[in-house]
C-alpha positions as CSV (number, residue, x, y, z in Angstrom):
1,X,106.5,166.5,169.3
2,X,106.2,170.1,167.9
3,X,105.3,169.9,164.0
4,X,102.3,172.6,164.2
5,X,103.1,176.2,163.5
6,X,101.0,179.3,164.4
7,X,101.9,182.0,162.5
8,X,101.4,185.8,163.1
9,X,101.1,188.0,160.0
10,X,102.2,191.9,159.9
11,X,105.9,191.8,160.9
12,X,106.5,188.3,160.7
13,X,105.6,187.2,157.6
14,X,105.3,190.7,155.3
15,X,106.9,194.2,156.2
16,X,103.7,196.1,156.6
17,X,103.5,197.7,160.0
18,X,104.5,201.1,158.7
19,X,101.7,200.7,155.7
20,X,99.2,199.9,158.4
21,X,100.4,202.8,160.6
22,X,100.8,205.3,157.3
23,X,96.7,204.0,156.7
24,X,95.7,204.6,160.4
25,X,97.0,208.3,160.5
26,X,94.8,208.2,156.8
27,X,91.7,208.2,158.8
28,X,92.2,209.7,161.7
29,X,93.6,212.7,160.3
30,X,90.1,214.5,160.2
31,X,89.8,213.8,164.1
32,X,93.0,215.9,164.4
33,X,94.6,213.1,165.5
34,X,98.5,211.5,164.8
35,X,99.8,208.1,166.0
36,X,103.6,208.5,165.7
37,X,106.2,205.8,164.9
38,X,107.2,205.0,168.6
39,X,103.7,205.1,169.7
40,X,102.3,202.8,167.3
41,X,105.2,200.2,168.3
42,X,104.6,200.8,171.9
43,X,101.3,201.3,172.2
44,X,99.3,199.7,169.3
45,X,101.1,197.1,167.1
46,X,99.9,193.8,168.2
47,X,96.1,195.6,168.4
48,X,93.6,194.4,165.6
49,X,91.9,197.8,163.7
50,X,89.4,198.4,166.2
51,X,91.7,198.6,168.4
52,X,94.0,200.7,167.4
53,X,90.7,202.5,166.5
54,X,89.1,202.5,169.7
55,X,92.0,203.5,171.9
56,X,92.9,206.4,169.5
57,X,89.7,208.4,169.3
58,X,89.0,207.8,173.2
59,X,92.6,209.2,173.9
60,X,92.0,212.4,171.2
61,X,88.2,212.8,172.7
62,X,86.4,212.5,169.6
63,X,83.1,210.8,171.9
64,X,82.4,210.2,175.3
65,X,78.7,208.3,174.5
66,X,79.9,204.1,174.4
67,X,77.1,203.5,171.8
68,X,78.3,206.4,169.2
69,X,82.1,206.0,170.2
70,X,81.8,202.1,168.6
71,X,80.1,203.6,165.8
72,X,82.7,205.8,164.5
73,X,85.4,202.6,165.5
74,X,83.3,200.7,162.9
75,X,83.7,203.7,160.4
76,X,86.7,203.9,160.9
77,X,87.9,200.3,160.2
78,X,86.0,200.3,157.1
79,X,87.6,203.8,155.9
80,X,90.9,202.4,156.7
81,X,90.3,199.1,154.9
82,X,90.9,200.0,151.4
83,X,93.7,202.6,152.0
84,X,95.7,199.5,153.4
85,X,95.5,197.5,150.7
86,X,96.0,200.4,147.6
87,X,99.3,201.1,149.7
88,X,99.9,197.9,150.8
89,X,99.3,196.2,147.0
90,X,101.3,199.0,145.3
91,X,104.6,198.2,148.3
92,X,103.7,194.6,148.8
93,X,106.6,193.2,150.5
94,X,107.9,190.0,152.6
95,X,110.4,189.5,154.6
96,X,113.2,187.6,153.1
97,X,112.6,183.5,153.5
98,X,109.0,184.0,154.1
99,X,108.0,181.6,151.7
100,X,110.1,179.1,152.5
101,X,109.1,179.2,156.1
102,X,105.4,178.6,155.3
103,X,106.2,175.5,152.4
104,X,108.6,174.0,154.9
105,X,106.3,174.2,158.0
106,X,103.2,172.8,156.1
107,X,105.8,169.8,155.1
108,X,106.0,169.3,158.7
109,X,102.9,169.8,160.4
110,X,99.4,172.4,159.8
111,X,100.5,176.2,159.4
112,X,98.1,178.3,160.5
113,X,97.9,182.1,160.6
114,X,96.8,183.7,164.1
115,X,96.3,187.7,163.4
116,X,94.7,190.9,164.3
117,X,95.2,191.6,160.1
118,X,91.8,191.4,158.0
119,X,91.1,188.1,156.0
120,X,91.2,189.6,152.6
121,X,94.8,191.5,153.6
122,X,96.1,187.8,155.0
123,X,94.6,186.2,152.0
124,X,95.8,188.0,149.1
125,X,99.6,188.3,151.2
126,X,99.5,184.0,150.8
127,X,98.3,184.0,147.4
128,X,101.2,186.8,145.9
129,X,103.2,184.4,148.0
130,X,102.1,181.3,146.5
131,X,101.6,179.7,149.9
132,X,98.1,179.9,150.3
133,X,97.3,176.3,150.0
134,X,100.0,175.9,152.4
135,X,98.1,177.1,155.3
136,X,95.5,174.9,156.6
137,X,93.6,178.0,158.8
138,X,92.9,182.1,159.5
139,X,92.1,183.3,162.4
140,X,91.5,186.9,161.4
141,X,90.5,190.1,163.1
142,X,86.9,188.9,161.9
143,X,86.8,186.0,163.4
144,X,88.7,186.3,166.7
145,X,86.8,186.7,170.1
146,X,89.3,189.1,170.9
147,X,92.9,191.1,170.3
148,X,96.4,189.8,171.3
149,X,97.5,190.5,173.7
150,X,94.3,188.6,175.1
151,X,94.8,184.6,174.6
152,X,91.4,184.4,172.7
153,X,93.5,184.6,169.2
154,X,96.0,181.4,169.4
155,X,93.5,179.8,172.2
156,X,90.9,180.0,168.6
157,X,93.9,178.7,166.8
158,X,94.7,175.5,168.9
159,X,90.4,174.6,168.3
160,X,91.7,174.9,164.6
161,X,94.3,172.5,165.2
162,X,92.0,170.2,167.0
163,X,89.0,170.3,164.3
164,X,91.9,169.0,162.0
165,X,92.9,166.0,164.2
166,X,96.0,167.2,165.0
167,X,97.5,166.0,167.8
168,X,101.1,167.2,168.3
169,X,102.6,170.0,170.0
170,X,101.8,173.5,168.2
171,X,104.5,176.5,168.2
172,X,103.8,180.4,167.8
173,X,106.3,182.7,165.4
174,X,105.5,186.5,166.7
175,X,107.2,189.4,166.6
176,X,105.8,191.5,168.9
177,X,105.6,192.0,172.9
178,X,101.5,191.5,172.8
179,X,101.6,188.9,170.4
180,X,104.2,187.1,172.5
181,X,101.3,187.5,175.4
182,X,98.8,186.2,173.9
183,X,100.7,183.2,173.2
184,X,102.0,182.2,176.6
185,X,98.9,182.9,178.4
186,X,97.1,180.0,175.5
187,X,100.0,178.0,177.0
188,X,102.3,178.1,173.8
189,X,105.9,178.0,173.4
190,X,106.3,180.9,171.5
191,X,109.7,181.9,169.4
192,X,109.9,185.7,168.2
193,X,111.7,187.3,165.9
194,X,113.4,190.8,166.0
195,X,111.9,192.4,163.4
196,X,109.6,194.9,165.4
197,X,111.4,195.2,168.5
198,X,114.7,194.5,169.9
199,X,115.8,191.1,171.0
200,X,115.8,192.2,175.2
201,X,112.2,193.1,175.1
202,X,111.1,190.2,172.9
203,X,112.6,187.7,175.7
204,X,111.1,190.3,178.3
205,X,108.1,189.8,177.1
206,X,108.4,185.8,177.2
207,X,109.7,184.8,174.3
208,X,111.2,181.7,174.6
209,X,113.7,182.0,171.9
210,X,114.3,185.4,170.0
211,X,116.0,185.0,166.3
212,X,117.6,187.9,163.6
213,X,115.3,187.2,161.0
214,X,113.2,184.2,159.3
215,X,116.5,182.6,157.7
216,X,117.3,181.7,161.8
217,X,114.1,180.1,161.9
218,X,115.1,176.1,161.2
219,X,113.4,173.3,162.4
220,X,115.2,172.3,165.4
221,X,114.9,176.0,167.1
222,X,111.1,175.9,166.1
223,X,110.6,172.6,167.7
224,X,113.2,173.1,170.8
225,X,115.5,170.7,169.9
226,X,118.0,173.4,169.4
């Protein structure tokens, strides 16, 4: 039976893409470089900092040399670090039902949040929230071995759920076509919702279900009864 839950972070549980995107263009601004809207949600969305970071200044030029070119990547993660979270603290916001998802999942099963998001961005998110004893794990952009779409994320997460003797089914809540990736390729049923891209790419992807918002989200759709 399916009583785990792997959550994603930006997009499913708190509306901060566009702080994330506004905080990229922050830094990369002196490289003369601009990630628009569209290219961020086609491109770059389920990619942790690096990256986003890395596939920016290699498509603007800013190095050829490997060695210096994952330099400035490390720079630039740090710059962008704290301009998230002013923005982000000053516009904190959540998508309607978020909490409740997270208290009602954790009365089920072990939540866990599987992102490309920093610890201390995820951490203070579940704390405004009130949730963060709620979630029994992080896999962060720290401590991942690698970025959605790549399995590596929710393959790290399902070794969480082990460590903690669980031994029921596990399901993934994305919203986003990498995200959705990295989830079937660990072998996860995976249900998105449509709050980053439209329903038909979503199932394109391989979504198995695809919901409105977090209020669609019950029990029986999370754990395919419905």
């Amino acid at each position: 039976m399916v009583t785990a839950t792997l959550l994603d972070f930006d997009g499913v549980l708190v509306d901060s893409e566009p702080v994330h995107l506004a905080a990229f263009n922050d830094v990369l601004a002196p490289h003369g470089i601009a990630i628009s809207e569209k290219e961020y949600v086609e491109k770059y969305l389920s990619l942790d900092d690096a990256g986003v970071f890395r596939s920016a200044l290699w498509r603007g030029g800013a190095t050829l040399r490997k060695k210096a070119h994952e330099e400035e990547v490390r720079a630039c993660v740090a710059a962008k670090a704290p301009r998230f979270m002013a923005r982000f603290e000053e516009g904190f916001r959540t998508f309607a039902g978020a909490r409740e998802l997270v208290a009602r999942r954790a009365a089920r099963g072990p939540v866990g949040i599987v992102s490309g998001a920093l610890e201390h961005e995820i951490v203070f998110a579940l704390e405004k929230m009130r949730v963060r004893e709620a979630v029994a794990f992080i896999v962060s952009a720290e401590t991942s071995r690698a970025s959605k779409p790549d399995p590596a994320p929710f393959l790290q997460g399902l070794e969480e759920l082990q460590r903690l003797g669980h031994r029921g089914g596990a399901v993934v809540v994305e919203d986003s076509t990498g995200g959705i990736a990295s989830a079937k390729s660990a072998g996860l049923r995976c249900v998105a919702v449509a709050h980053s891209y439209p329903r038909e790419a979503l199932l394109a992807a391989g979504a198995d279900v695809v919901v409105a918002d977090l209020a669609s989200l019950t029990d029986a759709v999370l754990e395919g009864v419905a």
